[in-house]
TITOR-234876 format. One record per atom (N, C-alpha, C, O): atom name; residue number from 1; x, y, z. Coordinates in nm, 2 decimals. Last residue first. Example, Ala and Ser with C-alpha at 12.3 -4.5 7.8 and 13.67 -1.06 7.14 Angstrom:
REM residues 2
NODE   at     i        u        v        w
NODE    N     2     1.28    -0.22     0.71
NODE   CA     2     1.37    -0.11     0.71
NODE    C     2     1.29     0.00     0.79
NODE    O     2     1.34     0.11     0.80
NODE    N     1     1.32    -0.57     0.78
NODE   CA     1     1.23    -0.45     0.78
NODE    C     1     1.32    -0.33     0.78
NODE    O     1     1.42    -0.33     0.85
This chain:
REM residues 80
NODE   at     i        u        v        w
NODE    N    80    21.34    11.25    -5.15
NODE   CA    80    21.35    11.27    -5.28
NODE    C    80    21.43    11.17    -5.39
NODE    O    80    21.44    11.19    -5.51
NODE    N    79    21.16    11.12    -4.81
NODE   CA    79    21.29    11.14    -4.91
NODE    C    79    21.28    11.14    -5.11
NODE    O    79    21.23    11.05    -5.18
NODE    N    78    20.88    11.34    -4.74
NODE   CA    78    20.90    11.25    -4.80
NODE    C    78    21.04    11.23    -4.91
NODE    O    78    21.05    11.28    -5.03
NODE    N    77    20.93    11.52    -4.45
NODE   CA    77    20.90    11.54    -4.56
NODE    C    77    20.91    11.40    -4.64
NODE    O    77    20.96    11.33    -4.56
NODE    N    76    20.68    11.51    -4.16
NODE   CA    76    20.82    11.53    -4.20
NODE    C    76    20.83    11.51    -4.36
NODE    O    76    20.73    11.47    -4.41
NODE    N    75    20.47    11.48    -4.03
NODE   CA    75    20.47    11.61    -4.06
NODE    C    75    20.64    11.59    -4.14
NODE    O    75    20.70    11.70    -4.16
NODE    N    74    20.37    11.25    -3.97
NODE   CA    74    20.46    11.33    -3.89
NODE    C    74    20.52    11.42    -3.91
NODE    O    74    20.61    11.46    -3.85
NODE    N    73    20.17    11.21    -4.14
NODE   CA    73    20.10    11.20    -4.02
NODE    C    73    20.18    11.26    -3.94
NODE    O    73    20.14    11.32    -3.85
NODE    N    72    20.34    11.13    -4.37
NODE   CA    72    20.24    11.25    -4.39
NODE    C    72    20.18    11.30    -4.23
NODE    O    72    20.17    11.42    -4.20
NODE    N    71    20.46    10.92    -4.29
NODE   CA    71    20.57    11.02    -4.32
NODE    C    71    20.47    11.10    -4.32
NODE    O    71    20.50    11.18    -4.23
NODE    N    70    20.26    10.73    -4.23
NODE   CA    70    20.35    10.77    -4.12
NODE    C    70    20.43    10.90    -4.20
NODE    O    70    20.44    11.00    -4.13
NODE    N    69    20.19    10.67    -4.51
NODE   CA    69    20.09    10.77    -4.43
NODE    C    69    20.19    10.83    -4.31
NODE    O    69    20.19    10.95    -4.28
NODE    N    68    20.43    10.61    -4.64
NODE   CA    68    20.34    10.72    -4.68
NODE    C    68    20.27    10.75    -4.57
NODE    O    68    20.27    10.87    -4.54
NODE    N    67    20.37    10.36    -4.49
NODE   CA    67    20.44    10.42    -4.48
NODE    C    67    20.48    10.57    -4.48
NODE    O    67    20.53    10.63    -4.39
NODE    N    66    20.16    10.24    -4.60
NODE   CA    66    20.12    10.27    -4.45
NODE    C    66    20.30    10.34    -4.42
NODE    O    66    20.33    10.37    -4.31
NODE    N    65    20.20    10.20    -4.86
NODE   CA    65    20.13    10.34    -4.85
NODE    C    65    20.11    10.33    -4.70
NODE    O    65    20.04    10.42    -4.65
NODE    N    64    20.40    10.00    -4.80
NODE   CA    64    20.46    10.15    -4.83
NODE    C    64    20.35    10.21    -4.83
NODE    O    64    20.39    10.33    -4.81
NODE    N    63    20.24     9.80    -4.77
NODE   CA    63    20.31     9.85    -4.65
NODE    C    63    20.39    10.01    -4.67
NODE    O    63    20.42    10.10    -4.59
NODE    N    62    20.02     9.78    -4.93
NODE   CA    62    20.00     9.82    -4.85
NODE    C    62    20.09     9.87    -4.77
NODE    O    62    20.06     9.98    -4.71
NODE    N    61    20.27     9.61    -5.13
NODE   CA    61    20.22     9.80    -5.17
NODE    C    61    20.15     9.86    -5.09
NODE    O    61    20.16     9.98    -5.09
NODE    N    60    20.38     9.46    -5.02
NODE   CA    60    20.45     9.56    -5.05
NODE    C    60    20.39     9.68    -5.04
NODE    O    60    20.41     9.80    -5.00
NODE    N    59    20.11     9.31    -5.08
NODE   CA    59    20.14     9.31    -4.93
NODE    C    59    20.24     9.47    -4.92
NODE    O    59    20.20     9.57    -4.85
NODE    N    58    20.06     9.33    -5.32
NODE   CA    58    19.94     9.36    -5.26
NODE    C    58    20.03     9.39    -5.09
NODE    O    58    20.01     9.48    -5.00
NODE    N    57    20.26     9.10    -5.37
NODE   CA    57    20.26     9.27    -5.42
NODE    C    57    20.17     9.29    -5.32
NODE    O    57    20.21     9.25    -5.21
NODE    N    56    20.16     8.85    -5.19
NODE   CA    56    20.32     8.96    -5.18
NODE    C    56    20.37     9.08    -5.23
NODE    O    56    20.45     9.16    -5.19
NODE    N    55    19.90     8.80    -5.37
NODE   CA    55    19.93     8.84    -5.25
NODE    C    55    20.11     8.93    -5.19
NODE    O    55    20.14     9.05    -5.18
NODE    N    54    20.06     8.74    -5.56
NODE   CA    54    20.00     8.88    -5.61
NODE    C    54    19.98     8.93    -5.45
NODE    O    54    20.02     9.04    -5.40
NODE    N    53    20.19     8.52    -5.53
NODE   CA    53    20.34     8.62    -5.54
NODE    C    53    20.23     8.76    -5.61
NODE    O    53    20.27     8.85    -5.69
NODE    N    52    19.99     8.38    -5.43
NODE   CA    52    20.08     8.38    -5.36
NODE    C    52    20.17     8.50    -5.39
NODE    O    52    20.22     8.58    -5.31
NODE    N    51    19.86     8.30    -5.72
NODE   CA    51    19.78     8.43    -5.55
NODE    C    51    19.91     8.40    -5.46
NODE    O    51    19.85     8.42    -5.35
NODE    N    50    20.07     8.17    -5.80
NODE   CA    50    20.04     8.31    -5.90
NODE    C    50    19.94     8.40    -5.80
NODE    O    50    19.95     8.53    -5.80
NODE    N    49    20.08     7.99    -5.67
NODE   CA    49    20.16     8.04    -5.65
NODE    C    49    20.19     8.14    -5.75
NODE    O    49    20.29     8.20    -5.77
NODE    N    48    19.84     7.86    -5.71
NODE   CA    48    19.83     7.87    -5.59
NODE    C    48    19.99     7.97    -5.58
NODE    O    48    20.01     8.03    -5.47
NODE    N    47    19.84     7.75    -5.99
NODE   CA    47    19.77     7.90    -5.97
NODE    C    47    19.78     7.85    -5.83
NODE    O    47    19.69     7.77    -5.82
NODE    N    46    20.06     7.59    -5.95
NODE   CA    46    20.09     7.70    -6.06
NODE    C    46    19.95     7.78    -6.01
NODE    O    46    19.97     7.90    -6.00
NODE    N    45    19.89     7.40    -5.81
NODE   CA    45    20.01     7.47    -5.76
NODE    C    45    20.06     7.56    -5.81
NODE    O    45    20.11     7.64    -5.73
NODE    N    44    19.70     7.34    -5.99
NODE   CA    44    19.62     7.38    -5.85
NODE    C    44    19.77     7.45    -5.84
NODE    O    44    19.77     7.57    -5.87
NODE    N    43    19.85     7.21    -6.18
NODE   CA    43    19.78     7.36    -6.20
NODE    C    43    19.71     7.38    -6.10
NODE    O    43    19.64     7.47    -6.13
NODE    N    42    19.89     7.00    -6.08
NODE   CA    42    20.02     7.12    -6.11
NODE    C    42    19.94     7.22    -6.15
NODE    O    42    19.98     7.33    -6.15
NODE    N    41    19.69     6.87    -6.00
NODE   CA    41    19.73     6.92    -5.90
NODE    C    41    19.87     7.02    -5.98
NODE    O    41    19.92     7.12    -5.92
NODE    N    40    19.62     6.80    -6.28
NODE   CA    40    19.52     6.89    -6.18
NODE    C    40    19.58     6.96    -6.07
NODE    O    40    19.54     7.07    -6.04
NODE    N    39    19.81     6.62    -6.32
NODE   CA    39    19.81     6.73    -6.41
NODE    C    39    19.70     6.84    -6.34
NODE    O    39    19.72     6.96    -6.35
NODE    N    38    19.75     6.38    -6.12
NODE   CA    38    19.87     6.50    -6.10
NODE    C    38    19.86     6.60    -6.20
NODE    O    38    19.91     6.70    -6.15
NODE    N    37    19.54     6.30    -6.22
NODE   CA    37    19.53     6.36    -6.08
NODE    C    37    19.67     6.41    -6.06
NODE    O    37    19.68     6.50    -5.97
NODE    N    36    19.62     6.24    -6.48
NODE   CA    36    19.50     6.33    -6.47
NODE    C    36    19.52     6.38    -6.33
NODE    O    36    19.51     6.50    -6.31
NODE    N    35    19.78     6.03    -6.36
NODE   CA    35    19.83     6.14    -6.52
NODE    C    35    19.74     6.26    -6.48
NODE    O    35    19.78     6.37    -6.45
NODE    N    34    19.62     5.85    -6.29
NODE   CA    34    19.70     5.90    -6.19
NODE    C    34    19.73     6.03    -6.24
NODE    O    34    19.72     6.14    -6.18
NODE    N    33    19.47     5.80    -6.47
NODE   CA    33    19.41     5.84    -6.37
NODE    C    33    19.49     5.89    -6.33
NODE    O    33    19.47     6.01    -6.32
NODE    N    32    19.64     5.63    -6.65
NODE   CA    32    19.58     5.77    -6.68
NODE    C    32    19.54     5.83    -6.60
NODE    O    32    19.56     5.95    -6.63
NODE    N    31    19.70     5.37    -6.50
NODE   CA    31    19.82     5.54    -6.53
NODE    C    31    19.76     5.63    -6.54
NODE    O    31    19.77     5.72    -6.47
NODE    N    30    19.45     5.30    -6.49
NODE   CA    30    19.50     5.33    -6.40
NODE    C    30    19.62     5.48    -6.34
NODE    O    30    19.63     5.57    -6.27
NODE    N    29    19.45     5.23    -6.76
NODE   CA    29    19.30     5.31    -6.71
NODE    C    29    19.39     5.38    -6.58
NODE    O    29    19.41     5.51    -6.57
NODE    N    28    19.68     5.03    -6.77
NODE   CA    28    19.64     5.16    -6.86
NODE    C    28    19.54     5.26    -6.81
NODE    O    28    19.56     5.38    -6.82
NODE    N    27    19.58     4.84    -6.59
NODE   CA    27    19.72     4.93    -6.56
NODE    C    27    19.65     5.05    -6.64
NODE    O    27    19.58     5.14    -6.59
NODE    N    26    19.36     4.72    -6.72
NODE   CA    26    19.34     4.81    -6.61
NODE    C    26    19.46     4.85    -6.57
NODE    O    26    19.44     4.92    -6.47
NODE    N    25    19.47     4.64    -6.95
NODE   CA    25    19.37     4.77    -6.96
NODE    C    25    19.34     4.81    -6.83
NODE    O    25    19.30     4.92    -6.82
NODE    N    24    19.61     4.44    -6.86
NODE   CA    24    19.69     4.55    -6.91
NODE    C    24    19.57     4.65    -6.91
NODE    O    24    19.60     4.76    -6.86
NODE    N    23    19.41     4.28    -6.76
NODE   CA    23    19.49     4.32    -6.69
NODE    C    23    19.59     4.46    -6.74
NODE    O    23    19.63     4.56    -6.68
NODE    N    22    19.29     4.23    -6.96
NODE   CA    22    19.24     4.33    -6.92
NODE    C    22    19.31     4.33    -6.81
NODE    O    22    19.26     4.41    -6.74
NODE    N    21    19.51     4.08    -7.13
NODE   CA    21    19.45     4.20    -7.17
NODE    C    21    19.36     4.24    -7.10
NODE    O    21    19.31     4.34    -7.16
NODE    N    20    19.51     3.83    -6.94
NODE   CA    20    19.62     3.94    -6.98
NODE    C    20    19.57     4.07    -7.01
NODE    O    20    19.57     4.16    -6.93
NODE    N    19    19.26     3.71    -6.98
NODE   CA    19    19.29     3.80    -6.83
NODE    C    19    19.43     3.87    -6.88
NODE    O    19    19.44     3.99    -6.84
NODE    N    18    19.30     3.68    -7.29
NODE   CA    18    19.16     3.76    -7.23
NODE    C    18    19.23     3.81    -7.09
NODE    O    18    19.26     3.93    -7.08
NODE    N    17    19.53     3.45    -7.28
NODE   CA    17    19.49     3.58    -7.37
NODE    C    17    19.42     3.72    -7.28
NODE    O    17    19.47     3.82    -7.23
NODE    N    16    19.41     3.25    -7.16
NODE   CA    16    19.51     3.34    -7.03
NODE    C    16    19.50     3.48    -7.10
NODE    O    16    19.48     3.58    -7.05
NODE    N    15    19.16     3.20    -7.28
NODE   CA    15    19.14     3.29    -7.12
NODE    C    15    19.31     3.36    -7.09
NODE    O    15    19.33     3.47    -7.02
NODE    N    14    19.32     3.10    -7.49
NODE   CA    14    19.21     3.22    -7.50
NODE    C    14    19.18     3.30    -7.40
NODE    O    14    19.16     3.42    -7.40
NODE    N    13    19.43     2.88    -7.36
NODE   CA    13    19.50     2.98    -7.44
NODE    C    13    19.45     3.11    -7.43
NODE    O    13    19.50     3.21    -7.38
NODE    N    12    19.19     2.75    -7.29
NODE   CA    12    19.30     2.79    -7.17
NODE    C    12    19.37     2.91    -7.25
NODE    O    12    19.37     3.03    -7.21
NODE    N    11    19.11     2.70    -7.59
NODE   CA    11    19.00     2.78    -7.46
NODE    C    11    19.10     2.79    -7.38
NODE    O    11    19.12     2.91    -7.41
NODE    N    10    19.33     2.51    -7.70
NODE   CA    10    19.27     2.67    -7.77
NODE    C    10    19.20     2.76    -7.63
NODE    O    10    19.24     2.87    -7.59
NODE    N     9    19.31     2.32    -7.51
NODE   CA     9    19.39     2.40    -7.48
NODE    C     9    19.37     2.56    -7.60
NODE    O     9    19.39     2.68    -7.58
NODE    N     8    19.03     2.24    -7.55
NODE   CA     8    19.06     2.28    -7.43
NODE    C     8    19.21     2.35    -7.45
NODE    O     8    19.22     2.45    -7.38
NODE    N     7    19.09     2.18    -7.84
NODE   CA     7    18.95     2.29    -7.85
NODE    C     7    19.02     2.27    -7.69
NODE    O     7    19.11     2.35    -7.71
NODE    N     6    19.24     1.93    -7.79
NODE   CA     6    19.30     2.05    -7.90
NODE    C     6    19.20     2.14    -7.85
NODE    O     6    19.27     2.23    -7.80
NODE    N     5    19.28     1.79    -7.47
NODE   CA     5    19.26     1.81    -7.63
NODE    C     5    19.30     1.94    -7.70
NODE    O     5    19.39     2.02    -7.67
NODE    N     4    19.45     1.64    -7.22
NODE   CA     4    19.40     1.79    -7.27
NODE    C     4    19.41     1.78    -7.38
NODE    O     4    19.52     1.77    -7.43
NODE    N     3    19.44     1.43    -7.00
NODE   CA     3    19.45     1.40    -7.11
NODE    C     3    19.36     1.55    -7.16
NODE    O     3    19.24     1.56    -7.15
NODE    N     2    19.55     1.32    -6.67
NODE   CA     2    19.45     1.44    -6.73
NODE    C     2    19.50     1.50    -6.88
NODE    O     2    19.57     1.59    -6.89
NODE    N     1    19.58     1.03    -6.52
NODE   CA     1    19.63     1.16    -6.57
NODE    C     1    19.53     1.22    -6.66
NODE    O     1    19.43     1.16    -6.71
């Protein structure tokens, strides 16, 4: 059998120590990343949906001045 001293189990102690802690630092590094890659993507979506609802004016407002133009083009009057 395999007879473990005082300085070998200090050293086993110290490694599981050591791989715990960078195991935890690479979760931590990890969350953040993800943190960062969704906080990018809600502001890709918040400004994808600020040209979305300018596009939709822009759309309105072309369609009433192509409206305007039909009412001008048929000679009829424009409702008051």
């Amino acid at each position: 059998m395999v007879q473990v001293g005082p300085l070998s189990l200090r050293f086993i102690t110290l490694l599981i120590l050591a791989a715990l802690a960078l195991f935890y630092l690479a979760q931590s590094s990890q969350s953040a990343t993800k943190n960062y890659k969704v906080r990018e993507l809600e502001l890709t979506k918040q400004g994808l949906k600020e040209e979305n609802e300018r596009l939709e004016i822009e759309t309105l407002r072309l369609k009433s001045l192509a409206e305007a133009q039909k009412i001008i083009n048929s000679g009829l009057e424009a409702p008051k």
